[in-house]
N, C-alpha and C positions, 0 to 999 in steps of 0.2 A: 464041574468046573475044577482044573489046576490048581495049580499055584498063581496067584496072584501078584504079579511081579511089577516093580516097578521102572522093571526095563534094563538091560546089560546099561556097561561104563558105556558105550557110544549113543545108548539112546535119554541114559540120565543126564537132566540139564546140569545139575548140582553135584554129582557120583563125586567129580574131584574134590569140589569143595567140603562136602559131608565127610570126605578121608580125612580131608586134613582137621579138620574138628575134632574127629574121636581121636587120630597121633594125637595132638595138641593135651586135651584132655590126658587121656594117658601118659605122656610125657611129665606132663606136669602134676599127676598124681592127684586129680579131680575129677567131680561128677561133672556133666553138660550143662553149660550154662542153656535156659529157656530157647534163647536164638539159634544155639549151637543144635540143641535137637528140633528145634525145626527146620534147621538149615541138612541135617540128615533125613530127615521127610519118616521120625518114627517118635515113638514112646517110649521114650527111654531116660532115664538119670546117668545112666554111669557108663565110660565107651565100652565096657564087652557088653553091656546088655543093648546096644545101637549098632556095634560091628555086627553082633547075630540075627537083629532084625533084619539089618542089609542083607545077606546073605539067604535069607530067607526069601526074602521080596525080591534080589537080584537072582532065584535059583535059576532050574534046569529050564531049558527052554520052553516052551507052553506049549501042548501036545495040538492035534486038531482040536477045532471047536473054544481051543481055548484064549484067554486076553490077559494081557498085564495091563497093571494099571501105570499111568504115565505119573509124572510129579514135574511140574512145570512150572517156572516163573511168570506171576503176573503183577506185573511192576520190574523195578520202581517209576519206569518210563512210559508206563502204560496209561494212555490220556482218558481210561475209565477208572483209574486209582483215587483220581480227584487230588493231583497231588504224588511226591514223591513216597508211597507205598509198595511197601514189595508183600506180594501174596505168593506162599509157597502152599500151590494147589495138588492135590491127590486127585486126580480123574480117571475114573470108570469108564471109558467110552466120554459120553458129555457131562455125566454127572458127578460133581464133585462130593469127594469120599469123607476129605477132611482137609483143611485149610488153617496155616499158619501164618502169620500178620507179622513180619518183619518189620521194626523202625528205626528210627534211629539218622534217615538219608537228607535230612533237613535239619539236624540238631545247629541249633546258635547258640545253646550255652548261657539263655537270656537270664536265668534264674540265678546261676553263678556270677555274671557279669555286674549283677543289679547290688551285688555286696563290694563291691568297686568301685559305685559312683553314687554319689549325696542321693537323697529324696527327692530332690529336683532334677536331677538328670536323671534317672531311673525310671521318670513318666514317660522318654523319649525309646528308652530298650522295651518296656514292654509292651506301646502300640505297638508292635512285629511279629508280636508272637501268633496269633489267630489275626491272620489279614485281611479278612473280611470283616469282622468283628471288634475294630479300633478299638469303638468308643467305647465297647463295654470291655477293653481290656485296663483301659486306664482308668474305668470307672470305678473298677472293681478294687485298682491298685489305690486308687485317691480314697477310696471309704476307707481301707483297712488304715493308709495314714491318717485320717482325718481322726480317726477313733484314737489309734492310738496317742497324736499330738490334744487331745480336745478340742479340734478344731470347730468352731458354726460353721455352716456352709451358708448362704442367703437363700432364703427361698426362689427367687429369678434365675439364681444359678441352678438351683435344683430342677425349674420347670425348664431351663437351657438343656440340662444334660435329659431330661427325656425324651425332647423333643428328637434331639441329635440321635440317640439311643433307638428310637422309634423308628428313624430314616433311617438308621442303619441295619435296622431290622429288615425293613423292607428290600433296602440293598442285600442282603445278605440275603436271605431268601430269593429274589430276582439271580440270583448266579444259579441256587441250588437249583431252581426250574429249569433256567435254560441251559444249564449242562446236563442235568439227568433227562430232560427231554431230547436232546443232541445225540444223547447215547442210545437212547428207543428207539431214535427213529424220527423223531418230531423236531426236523430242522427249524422249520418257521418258528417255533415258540421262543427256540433261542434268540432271535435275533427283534420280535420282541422285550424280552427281557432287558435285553442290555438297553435298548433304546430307552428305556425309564431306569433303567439303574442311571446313566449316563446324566438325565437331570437332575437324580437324585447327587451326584459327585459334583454336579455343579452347585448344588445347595451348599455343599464341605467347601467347597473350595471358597466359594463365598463368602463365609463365616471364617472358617479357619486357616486359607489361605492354600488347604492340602487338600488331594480329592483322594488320598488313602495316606496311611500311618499316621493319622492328626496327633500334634500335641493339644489337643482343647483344654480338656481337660484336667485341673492340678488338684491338687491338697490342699481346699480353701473355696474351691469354685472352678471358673473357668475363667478363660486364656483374655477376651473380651466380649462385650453386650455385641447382639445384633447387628448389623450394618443396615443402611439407611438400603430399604427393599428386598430386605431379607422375609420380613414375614412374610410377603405379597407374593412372593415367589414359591414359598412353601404353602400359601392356600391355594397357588394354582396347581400347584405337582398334589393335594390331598385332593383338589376337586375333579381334579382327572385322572386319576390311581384306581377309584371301583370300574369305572368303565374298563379299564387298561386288563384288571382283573377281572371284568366278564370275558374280556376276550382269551384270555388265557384258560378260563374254564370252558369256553366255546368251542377252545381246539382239543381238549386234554378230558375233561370231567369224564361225558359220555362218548369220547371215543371206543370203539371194541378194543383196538388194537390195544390204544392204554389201559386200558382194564385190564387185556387179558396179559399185558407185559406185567401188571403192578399187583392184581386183586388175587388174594393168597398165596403171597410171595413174601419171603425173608420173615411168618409170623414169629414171634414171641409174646408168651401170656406174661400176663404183668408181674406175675410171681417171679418170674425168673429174669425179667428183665429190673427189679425192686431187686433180685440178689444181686446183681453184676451193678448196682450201681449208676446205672442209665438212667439221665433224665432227658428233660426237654422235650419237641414235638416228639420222637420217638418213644417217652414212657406214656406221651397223653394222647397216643395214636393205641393205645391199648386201654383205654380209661381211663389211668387213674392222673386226677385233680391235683396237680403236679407244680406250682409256679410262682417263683421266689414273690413277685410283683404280688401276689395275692399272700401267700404264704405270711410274709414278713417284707412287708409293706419297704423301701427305700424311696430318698429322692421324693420323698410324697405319692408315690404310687397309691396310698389309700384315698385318696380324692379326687382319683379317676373312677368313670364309670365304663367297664368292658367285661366281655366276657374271657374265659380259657378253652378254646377249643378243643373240644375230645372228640377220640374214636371208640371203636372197638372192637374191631378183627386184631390191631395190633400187626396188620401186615404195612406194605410197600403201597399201597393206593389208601391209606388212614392216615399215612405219615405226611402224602399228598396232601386232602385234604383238611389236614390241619392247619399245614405251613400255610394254605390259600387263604386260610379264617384268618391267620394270625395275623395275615399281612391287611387285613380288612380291618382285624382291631385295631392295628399300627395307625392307621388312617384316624380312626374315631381318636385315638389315647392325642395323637398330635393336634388336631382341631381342639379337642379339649385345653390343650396346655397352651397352644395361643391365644383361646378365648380368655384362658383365666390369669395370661401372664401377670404376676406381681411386676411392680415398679421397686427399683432401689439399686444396690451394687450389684454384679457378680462375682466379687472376689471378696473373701473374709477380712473384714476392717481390722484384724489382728495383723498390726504391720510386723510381728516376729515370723511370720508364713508366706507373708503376701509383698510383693510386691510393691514398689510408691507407684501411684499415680505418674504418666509419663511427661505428664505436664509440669509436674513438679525438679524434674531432674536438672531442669534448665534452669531453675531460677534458687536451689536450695542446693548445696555440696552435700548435708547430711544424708537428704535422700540419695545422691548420685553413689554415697559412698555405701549404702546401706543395698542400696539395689548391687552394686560390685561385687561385696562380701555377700549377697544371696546366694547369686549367681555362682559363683566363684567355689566358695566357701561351704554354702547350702545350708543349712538351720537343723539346729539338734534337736531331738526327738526324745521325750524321755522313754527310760527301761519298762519295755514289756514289749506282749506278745498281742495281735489282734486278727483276725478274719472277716472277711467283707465278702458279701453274695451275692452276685446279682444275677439276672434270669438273660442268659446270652441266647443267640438264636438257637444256637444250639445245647444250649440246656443248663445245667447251674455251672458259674465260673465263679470258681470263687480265689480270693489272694489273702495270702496267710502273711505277715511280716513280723518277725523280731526286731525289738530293736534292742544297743544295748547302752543309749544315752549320747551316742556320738551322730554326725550329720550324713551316717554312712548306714543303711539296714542292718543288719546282722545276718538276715536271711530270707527269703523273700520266694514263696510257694507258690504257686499257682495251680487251681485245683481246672483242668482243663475240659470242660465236655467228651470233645473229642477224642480224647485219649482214655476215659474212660468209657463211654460210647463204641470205641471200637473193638472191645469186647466180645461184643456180640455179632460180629461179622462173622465167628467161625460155626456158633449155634445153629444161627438162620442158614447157613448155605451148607452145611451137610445133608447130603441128599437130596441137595436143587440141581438144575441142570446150569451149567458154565452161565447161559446167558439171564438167566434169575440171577445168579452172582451181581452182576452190575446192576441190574437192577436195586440189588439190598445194599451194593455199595453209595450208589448214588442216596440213597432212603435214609440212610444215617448221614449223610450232608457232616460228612468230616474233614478238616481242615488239620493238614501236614504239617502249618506253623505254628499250631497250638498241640500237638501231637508231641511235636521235636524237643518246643522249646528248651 
């Protein structure tokens, strides 16, 4: 075999752009930043040791017998990215050599933003970040203030935010299927999927008036109780969800085709997946007993009865049938929390957090004016720091806030799945073939608005 090239300036997608990287570099008398060498398709820190890789990879023509290898864009438009992803791929013929995960194509700047606007308005920027995954975005953000203010939450509020948390689980899962089965090959599944996600967004919209980005959720509790035929509606969407989920294993489980698209594809052993940081179904599709909900109990999670679904190949068909357990436990966690709903408020009786009663606005100024300066004004937090974790579909989300006694965060983290998660796109698909690629991309069920944020 030759030289192994990555193709003259006419057949590199990126030749122009990886030039202007290393000038740039050079100019400005720096190493490569991360992007900038993978946007030159090499290993490299500094621009002469990237101008020489090129040169190397772009050499003499390839004699008989012999292949360069291509370096091509996949993303950020590519509707198997799962989202605006750019993969800069290294292909062998179909097998990819080595692959860099460009981000960056969806940033909103929500973490910045959120030291801009009170406590109260900050619930409203970070439902956006992970779009699938609302409620546990604001769930995560309302503990970290709750903790830090001293806030009680009521226990009704706690069995609200599970139940919510639960269905959105399910939702959120319901996408991953029917788009990674969309991309296999298995149109029909799709179009289940949405059909029960779709009552499940009527359940949201019914409660909280949104069937995506909810405010429900606050620092104190939530938004308000139940509406009259709210729970009747969510025992008929739990009593018709295993059935819905036999059928989606009737199409997928024992298929060949999905097997052999899925079963030892994108593996990693748990060892290496515990170094990169990876949780959720993708660390408990490898074994290991992984979840915040068990871990360190929230929201009263210790007074339900469920299992954590594991695997143990740790490939692209363990990551499957995990999500299909979880979605079964979803079902059990939610009958459970309506059987046991407590009676009483859902929003913290500490009127310096919460809100007046809206019945009182009418007939009291103090409250009208107290509700104003909420709003408005938003409520001071005292000095410190706190972290809050909760178990997202896709794996531990957690939100970090400073505060530094004013009604404004100081700073405001958010520890993302997916953005640590995607890590491991580049492990698993070295020395897979292009269409395993999707495959592992779809298995890691990453989301580009908790990626960005």
């Amino acid at each position: 075999m030759g030289t192994q090239a990555a193709g003259g300036a006419s057949s590199l997608a990126v030749a122009e752009e990886a030039r202007s990287a290393i000038e740039a570099a050079r100019r400005e008398g720096r190493e490569l930043t991360e992007t900038e060498q993978a946007i030159a398709g090499v290993e490299a820190s500094t621009a002469e040791e990237a101008e020489a890789r090129m040169i190397v990879l772009a050499g003499a023509d390839p004699g008989p017998g012999d292949r360069r290898r291509m370096l091509i864009n996949l993303g950020p438009n590519h509707p198997s990215t799962h989202g605006v992803l750019r993969l800069i791929v290294e292909l062998d013929g179909e097998v990819v050599r080595d692959l860099h995960p460009v981000t960056g194509y969806l940033h909103t700047g929500i973490e910045k933003q959120c030291e801009n606007k009170t406590y109260w308005q900050s619930v409203t920027l970070v439902t956006r970040m992970d779009y699938l995954s609302t409620f546990f975005n604001i769930h995560a953000y309302s503990m970290a203030v709750e903790r830090l203010a001293g806030i009680d939450v009521p226990p009704r509020a706690e069995y609200l935010r599970i139940i919510l948390s639960e269905l959105n689980r399910i939702t959120s899962h319901l996408v991953w299927l029917g788009t990674s089965g969309l991309e296999l090959g298995a149109m029909t599944v799709f179009f289940y999927c949405i059909r029960e996600r779709e009552k499940a967004l009527d359940l949201f919209e019914m409660i909280s008036g949104e069937r995506m980005n909810h405010r429900f959720f606050w620092p104190g509790g939530c938004a308000e109780d139940m509406p009259e035929g709210f729970e009747a509606a969510v025992r008929r969407f739990i009593d018709r969800m295993p059935e819905r989920i036999d059928e989606y294993e009737g199409m997928l489980t024992s298929n060949p085709i999905w097997i052999e698209r899925n079963r030892g594809v994108g593996v990693m052993s748990a060892e290496d997946l515990i170094n990169l940081g990876v949780t959720g179904p993708v660390l408990r599709a490898a074994g290991v007993d992984l979840d915040r909900r068990k871990l360190s109990p929230y929201s009263g999670y210790e007074h339900f009865d469920f299992q954590v679904p594991l695997g143990a190949a740790g490939d692209s068909y363990d990551r499957y049938l995990v999500r299909i357990a979880e979605m079964r436990e979803s079902v059990r966690i939610i009958g459970q929390a309506l059987d046991g709903l407590p009676e009483g408020p859902v929003i913290t009786q500490d009127r310096k957090y919460a809100l007046p009663p809206r019945g009182e606005l009418a007939t009291s100024m103090e409250s009208l004016i107290h509700h104003f300066k909420l709003v408005t004004e938003g409520y001071k937090v005292p000095a410190g720091e706190a972290y809050a974790t909760v178990e997202s579909p896709r794996g531990e989300l957690g939100c970090y806030v400073v505060a530094d006694g004013g009604p404004k965060p100081m700073r405001v983290h958010m520890r993302d799945p997916s953005f640590v998660n995607l890590q491991a796109t580049r492990p698993m698909a070295k020395d897979r073939y292009l269409a395993d690629l999707i495959a592992i991309i779809g298995s890691l069920d990453g989301v580009m608005g908790g990626v960005d944020r």
